[in-house]
C-alpha positions as CSV (number, residue, x, y, z in Angstrom):
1,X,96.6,116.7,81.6
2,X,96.6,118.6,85.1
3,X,97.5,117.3,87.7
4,X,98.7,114.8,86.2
5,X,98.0,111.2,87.6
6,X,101.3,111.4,90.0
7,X,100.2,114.5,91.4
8,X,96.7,113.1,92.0
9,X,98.1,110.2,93.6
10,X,100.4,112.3,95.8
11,X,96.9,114.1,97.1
12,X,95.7,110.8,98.2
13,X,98.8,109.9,100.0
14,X,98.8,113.7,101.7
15,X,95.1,112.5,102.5
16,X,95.6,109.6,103.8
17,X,99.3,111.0,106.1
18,X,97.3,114.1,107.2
19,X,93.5,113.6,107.4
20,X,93.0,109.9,107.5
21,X,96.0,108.5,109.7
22,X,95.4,110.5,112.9
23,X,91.9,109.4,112.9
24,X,92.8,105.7,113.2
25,X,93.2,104.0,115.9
26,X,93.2,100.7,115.2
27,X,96.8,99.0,115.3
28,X,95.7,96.4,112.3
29,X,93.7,99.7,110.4
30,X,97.1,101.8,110.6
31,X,98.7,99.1,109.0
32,X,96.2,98.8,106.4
33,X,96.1,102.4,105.4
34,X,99.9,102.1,105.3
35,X,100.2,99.7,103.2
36,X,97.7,101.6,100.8
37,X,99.9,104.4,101.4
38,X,103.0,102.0,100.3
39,X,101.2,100.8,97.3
40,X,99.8,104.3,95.9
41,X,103.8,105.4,96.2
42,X,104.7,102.3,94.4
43,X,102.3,103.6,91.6
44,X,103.5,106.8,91.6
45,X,107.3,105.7,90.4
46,X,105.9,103.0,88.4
47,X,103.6,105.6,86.4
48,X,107.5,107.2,85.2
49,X,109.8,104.4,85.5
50,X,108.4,101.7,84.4
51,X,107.8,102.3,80.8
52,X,111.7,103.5,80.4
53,X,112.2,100.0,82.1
54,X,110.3,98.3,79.9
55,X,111.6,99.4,77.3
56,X,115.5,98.8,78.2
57,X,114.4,95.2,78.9
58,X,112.6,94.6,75.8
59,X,115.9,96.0,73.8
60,X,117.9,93.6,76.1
61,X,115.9,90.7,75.2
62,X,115.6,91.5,71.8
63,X,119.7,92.0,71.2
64,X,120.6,89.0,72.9
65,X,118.0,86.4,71.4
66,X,118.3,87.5,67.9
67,X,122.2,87.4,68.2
68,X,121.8,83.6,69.7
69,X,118.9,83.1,66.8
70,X,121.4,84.2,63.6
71,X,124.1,82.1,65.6
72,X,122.1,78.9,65.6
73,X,121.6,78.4,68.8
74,X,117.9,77.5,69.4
75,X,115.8,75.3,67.4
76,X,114.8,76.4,63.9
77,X,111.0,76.9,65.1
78,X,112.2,79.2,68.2
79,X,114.4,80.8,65.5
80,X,111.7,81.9,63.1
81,X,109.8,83.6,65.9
82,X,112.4,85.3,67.6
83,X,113.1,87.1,64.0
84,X,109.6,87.5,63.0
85,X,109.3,89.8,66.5
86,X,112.8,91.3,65.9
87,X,111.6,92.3,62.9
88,X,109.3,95.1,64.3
89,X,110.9,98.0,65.5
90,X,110.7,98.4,69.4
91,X,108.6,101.6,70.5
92,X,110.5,104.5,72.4
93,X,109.8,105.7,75.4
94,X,109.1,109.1,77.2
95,X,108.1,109.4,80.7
96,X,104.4,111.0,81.5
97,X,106.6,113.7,83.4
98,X,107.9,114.8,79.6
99,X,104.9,114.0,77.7
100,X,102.8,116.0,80.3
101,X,104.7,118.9,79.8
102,X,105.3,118.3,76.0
103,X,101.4,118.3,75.9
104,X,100.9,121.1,78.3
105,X,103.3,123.4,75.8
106,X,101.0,122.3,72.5
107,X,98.0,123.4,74.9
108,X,99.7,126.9,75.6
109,X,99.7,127.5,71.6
110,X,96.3,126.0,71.0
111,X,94.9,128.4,73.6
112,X,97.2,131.4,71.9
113,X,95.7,130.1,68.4
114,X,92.0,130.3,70.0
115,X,92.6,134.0,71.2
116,X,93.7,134.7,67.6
117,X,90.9,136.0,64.7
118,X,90.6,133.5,62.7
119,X,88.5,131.9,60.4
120,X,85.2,129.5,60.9
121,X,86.4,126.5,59.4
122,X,89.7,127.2,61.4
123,X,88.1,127.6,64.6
124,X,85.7,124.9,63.5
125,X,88.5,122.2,63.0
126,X,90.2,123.5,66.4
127,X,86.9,122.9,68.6
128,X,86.6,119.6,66.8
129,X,90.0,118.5,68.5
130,X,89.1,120.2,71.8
131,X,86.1,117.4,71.8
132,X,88.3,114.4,71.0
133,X,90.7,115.3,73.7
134,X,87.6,115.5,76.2
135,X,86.4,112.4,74.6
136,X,90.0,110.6,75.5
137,X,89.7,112.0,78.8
138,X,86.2,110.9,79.7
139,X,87.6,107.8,78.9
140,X,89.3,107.7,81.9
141,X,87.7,110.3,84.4
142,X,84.4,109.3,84.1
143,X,84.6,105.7,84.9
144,X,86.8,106.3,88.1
145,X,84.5,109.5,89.1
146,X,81.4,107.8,88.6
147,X,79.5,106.1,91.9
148,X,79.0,107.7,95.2
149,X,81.3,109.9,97.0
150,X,80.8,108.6,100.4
């Protein structure tokens, strides 16, 4: 989805450096606004780091316990659930960076596959998945855009 929630965030911080800072004068209201200003950057590298880190940790955690599990070294309860979670496979990871352009390439065919003459139940079945990706989206646009502007 464009912009993507990084870029959007970035807008807020170029708000807040350009349009918002020079307008305060307040030395406690500066500090406020940078902190939001801290915080929103935070987000940013959070939004594509933290899942990558997430997922190194969870394989970290997973190796070691289950090697100290089949080596006997906890208590046969503690045991039992570290293999019962080991026994799922871990999720991968890819950064909203990747996915976002991974999704924006699929759009540039479905947009080539609309342009093409093709047949109602075609067209039909590709308008049905244009609606549940606006669904999934109003998900999580409408909420935050909803409510006064000012």
């Amino acid at each position: 989805m464009n912009p993507s929630a990084q870029d959007i965030l970035r807008g807020c911080v170029e708000n807040l450096e350009e349009l918002v800072a020079p307008e305060i004068s307040s030395p406690h209201a500066k500090s406020a606004m940078m902190c939001a200003r801290m915080l929103i950057n935070h987000v940013i590298l959070r939004l594509d780091q933290e899942g990558a880190a997430l997922v190194e940790d969870c394989r970290e955690k997973r190796r070691l316990l289950a090697t100290l599990a089949e080596a006997g070294e906890f208590p046969p309860a503690l045991a039992a659930e570290v293999r019962t979670l080991a026994a799922d496979a871990e999720p991968g990871h890819i950064t909203m960076t990747d996915l976002t352009a991974r999704n924006d390439a699929w759009k540039r065919l479905f947009e080539r596959a609309l342009a093409e003459p093709l047949a109602p139940a075609v067209r039909t079945s590709l308008r049905a998945q244009l609606a549940a990706q606006i669904g999934r989206e109003a998900a999580y646009c409408v909420p935050a855009l909803d409510g006064p502007m000012f």
